[in-house]
C-alpha positions in Angstrom: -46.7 91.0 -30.5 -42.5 90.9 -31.1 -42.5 94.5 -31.9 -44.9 95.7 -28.5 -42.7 93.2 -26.5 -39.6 95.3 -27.5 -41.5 98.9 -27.1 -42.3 97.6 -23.1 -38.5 98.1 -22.8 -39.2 101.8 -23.4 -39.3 104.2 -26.9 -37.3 102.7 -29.8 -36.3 104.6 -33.2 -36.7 102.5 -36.5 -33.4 101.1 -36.7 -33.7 99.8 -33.6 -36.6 97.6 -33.9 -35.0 96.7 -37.4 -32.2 95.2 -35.4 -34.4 93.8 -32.4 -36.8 92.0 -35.2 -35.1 89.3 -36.8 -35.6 88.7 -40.2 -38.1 91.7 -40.5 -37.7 93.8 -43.8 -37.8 97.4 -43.9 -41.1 97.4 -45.5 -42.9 94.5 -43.3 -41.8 96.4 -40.3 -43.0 99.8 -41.8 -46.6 98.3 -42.4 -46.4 96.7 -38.9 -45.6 99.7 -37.3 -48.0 101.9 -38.8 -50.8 98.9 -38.2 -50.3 99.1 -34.5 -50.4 103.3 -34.8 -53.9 103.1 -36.6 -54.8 100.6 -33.8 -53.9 103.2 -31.0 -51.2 100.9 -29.6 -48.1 102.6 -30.4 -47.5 106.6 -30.8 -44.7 107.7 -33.5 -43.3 110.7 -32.6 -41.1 112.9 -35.0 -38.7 115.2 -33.5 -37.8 118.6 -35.4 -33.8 117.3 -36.1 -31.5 117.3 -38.8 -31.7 114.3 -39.8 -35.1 113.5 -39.0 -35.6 111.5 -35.5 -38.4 109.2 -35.3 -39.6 107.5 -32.2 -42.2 104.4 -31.5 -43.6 104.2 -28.3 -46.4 102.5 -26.6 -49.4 104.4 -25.5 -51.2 103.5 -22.5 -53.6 100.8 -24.5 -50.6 99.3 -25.7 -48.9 98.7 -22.6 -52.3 96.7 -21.4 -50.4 94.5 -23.4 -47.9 93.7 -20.8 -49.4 90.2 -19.1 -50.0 89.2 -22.4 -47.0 89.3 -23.6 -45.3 88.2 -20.3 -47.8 85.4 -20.9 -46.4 84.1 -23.7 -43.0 84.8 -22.9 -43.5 82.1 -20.1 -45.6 79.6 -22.3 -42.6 80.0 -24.6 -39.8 79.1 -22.1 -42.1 76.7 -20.7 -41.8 74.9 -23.9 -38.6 75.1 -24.6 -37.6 73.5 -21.5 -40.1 70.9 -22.1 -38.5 69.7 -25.5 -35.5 69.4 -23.8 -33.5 65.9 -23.7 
């Protein structure tokens, strides 16, 4: 769900996520991403450039996403506020 919640700001490349994800490795988010491709979520799309460019995006399932993910974006800070002092 981190990695669609930062593809509903629009088309990322690799290193982005990498950034956007903490803590992620190169590997975990390689398997994650390619998950969510076989689960028709998120299209990768590799442009003819030297050096290659690759692009995630979501397709029109994965954006159905979007209340759930603004969901528990609120239920989050929700909770947050509640711990505080």
């Amino acid at each position: 769900m981190l990695i669609v919640s930062f593809l509903l700001e629009g088309p990322k490349r690799f290193n982005e996520l990498r950034r956007d994800v903490p803590n992620i490795s190169q590997r975990m988010l390689t398997l994650d991403l390619r998950a969510l491709e076989e689960a028709g979520l998120i299209q990768r799309t590799v442009f003819a450039e030297v050096p290659v460019k690759v692009e995630y995006r979501l397709t029109d399932d994965g954006q159905r996403l979007r209340p759930v993910i603004h969901a528990l974006r609120e239920f989050g800070l929700w909770l947050k506020e509640r711990d505080r002092p």
